[in-house]
C-alpha positions in Angstrom: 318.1 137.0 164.5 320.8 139.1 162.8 321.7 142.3 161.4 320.7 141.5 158.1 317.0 140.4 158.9 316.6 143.1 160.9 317.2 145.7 158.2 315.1 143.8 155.6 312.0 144.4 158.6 313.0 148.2 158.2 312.5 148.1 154.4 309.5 146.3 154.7 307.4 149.0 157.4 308.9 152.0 155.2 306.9 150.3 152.4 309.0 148.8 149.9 309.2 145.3 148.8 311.7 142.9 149.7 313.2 139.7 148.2 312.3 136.5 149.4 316.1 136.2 149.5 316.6 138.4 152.5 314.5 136.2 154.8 315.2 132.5 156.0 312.5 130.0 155.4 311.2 129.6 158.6 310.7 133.1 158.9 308.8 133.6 155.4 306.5 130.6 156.7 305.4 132.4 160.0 305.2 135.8 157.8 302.9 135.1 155.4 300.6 133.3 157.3 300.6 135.9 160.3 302.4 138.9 159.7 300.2 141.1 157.6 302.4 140.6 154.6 301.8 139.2 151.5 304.3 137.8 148.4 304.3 139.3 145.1 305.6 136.7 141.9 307.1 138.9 139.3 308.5 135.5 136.5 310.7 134.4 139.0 311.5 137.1 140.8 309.6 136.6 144.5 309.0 139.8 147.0 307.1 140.5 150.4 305.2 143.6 150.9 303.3 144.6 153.7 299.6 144.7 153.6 298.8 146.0 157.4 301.0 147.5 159.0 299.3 147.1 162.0 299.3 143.2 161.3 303.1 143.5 161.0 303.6 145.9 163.6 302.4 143.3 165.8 304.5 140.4 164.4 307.4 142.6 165.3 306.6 143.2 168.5 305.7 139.2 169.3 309.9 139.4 168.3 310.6 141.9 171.1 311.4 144.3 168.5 310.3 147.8 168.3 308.8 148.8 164.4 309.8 152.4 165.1 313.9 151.4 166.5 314.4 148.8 164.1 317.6 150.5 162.4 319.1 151.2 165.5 318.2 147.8 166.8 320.0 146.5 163.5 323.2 148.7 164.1 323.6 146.8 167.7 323.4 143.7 166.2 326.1 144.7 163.7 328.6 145.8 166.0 331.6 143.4 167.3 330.6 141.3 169.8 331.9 143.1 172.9 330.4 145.9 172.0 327.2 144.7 171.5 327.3 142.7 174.5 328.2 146.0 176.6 325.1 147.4 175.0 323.2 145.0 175.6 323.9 145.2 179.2 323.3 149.3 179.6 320.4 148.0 177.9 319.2 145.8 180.8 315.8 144.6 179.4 316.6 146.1 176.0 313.7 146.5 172.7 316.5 145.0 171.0 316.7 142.0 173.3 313.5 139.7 172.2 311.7 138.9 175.2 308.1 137.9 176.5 307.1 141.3 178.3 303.5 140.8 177.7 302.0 137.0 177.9 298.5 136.2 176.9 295.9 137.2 174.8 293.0 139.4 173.7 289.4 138.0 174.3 286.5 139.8 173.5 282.4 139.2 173.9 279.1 139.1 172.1 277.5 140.0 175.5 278.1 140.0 179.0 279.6 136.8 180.4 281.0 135.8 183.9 284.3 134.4 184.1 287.1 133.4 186.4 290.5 134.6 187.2 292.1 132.5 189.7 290.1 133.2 192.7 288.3 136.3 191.5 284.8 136.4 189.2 284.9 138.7 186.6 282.0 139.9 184.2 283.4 140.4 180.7 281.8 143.5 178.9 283.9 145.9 177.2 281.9 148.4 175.2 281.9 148.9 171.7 285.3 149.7 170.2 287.1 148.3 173.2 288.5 144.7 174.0 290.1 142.8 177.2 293.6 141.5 177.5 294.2 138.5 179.8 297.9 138.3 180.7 297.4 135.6 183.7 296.1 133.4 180.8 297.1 129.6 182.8 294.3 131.1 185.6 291.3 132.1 183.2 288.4 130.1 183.5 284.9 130.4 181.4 282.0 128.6 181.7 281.9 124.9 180.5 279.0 125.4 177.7 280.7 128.2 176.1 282.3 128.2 172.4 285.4 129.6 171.9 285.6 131.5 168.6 289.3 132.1 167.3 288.9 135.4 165.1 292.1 135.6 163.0 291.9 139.1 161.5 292.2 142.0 164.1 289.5 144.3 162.4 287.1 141.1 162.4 288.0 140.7 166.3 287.8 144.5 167.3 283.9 144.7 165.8 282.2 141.8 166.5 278.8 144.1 166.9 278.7 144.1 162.9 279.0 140.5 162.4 275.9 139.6 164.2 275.0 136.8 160.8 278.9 135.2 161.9 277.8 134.6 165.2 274.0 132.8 164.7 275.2 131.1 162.5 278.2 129.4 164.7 275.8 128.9 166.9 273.3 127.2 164.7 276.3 125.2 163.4 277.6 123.9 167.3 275.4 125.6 169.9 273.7 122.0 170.2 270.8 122.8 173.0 270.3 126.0 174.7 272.4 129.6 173.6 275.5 129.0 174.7 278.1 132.1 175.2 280.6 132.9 172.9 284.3 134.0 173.9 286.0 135.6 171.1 289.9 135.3 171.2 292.6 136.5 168.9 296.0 135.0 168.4 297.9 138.0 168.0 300.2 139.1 169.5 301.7 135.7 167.8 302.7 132.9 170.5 301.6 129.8 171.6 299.9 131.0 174.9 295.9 131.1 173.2 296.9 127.2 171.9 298.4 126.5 175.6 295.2 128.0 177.1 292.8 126.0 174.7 294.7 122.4 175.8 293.8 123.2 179.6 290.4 123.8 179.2 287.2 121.6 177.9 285.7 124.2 176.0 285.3 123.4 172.3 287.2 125.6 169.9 285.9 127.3 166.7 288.0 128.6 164.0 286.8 131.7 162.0 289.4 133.1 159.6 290.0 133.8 156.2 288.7 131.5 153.2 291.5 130.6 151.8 294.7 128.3 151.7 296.8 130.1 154.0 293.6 130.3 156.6 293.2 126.8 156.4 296.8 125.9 157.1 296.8 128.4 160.0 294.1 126.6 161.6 295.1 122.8 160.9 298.7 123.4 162.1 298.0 126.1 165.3 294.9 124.3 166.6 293.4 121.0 164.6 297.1 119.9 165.2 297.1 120.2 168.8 293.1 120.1 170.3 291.8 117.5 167.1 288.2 117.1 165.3 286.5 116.8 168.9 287.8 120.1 170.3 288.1 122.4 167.5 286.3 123.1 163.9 286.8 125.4 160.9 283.9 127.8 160.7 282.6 127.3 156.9 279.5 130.1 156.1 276.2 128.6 154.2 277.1 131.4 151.9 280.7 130.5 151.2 280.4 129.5 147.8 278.5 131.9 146.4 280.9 134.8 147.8 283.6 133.1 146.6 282.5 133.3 142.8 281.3 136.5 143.1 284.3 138.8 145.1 286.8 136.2 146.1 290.7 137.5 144.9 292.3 135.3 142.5 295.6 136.8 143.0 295.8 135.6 146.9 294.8 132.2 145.5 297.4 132.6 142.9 300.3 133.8 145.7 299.2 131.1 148.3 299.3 127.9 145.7 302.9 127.3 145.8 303.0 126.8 149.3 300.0 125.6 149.8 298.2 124.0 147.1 299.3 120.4 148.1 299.4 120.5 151.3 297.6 117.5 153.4 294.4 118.6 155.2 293.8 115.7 157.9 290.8 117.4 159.0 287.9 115.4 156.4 285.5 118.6 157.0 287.6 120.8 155.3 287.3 119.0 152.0 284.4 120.8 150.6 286.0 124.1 151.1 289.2 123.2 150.4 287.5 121.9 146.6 285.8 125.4 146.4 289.0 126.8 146.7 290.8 125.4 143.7 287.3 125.0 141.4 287.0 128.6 141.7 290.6 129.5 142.0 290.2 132.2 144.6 290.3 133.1 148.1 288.0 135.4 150.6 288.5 137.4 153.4 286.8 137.4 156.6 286.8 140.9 156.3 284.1 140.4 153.8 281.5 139.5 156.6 282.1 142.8 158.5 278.3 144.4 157.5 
């Protein structure tokens, strides 16, 4: 991280757009496909603007960086080295030092469910509007029947009373016998701690994010990649087709082609969608399901 990068996350939260240029390529990568950004192609002139700033605003913080301190964080980082070192240490744990102050994850639940902490029981049930954050994430321990839902957008995650459809339906499509419980989780803030948590556990893992090439791509190389076919699955809607024709966005199948439109999906399942896709040229948001 350097001066420079910093400054181009400055312009980006004021609202402007930003050249592709400004960013390495690793960075643009993990941008686009969590950071609540989004590219704009002007001939061949390439940009990011952001889209959520909350999105963002949480991608900066995952960087131990502060959205509101950014240009003084920037200056620091442009000033000679012993400087910035003696800054660093009046700074002690600095917001301009990246570091993991906050481990975990979010989870949230359709209805009450018991679940374990290390030693302790706990009965998941935040109200409406509300959601849990486990930080002790290596210790937490849900029952063995229930499906793990990985909700990508945050809006998606924060209401899961209007999505009561989504959630039959995944159950339909791997309950198997019985109602099992669902566990909704989010992978924001951005680490590898939900993927860490999944790989200790025997619970089977279901993906439900956007419709498009980016989502796809998020879930083949931040959970098919590590838990395979017989732990995790990409949650494909009955009704997928038909809301792809009728209010998918061309232009975020248009932005996401270049990076994404040859890319190798390992995971056979994801064939018919990933046809539906490029016959209809278009992509869908999760959002979308949100009644």
């Amino acid at each position: 991280m350097n001066a420079s990068l910093i400054q181009a996350f400055a312009l980006l939260i004021r609202g402007e757009t930003v050249p592709f240029s400004r960013f390495p390529q690793e960075w643009l990568d993990e941008m686009l496909s969590e950071g609540g950004v989004t590219s704009i192609v002007r001939g061949s002139h390439k940009s990011l603007r952001v889209v959520s700033r909350a999105a963002f605003e949480v991608y900066l913080r995952s960087k131990g960086l502060q959205p509101d301190q950014l240009g003084e964080t920037a200056d620091l980082f442009a000033a000679p080295p012993p400087f910035r070192a003696h800054q660093v240490q009046l700074l002690g744990d600095s917001k301009a030092v990246p570091v993991r102050s906050c481990p975990g994850f979010p989870v949230n639940v359709i209805g009450p469910l018991s679940v374990r902490l290390g030693e302790r029981k706990l009965l998941l049930c935040p109200c409406p509007g509300s959601f849990l954050y486990i930080s002790d994430f290596l210790q937490f321990r849900i029952p063995s029947n229930a499906i793990v839902v990985g909700v990508e957008n945050m809006e998606n995650f924060r209401l899961p009373e209007r999505q009561g459809a989504v959630w039959d339906e995944i159950l339909d499509q791997f309950g198997g016998d019985g109602v099992p419980p669902l566990l909704l989780v989010s992978r924001y803030p951005q680490s590898r701690d939900l993927v860490t948590w999944l790989r200790e556990i025997p619970n089977q893992y279901v993906h439900f994010g956007d419709f498009d090439l980016a989502g796809i791509h998020i879930f083949l190389t931040e959970f098919y990649r590590y838990l395979g076919a017989e732990r995790s699955a990409f949650f494909v809607p009955a009704d997928i087709e038909q809301r792809l024709s009728a209010s998918g966005s061309r232009e975020r199948y248009q932005a996401q082609f270049e990076r994404f439109g040859k890319m190798v999906v390992p995971d056979l399942r994801l064939e018919p969608l990933v046809q539906l896709i490029h016959r209809h040229q278009k992509g869908y948001d999760q959002e979308g399901y949100i009644e």
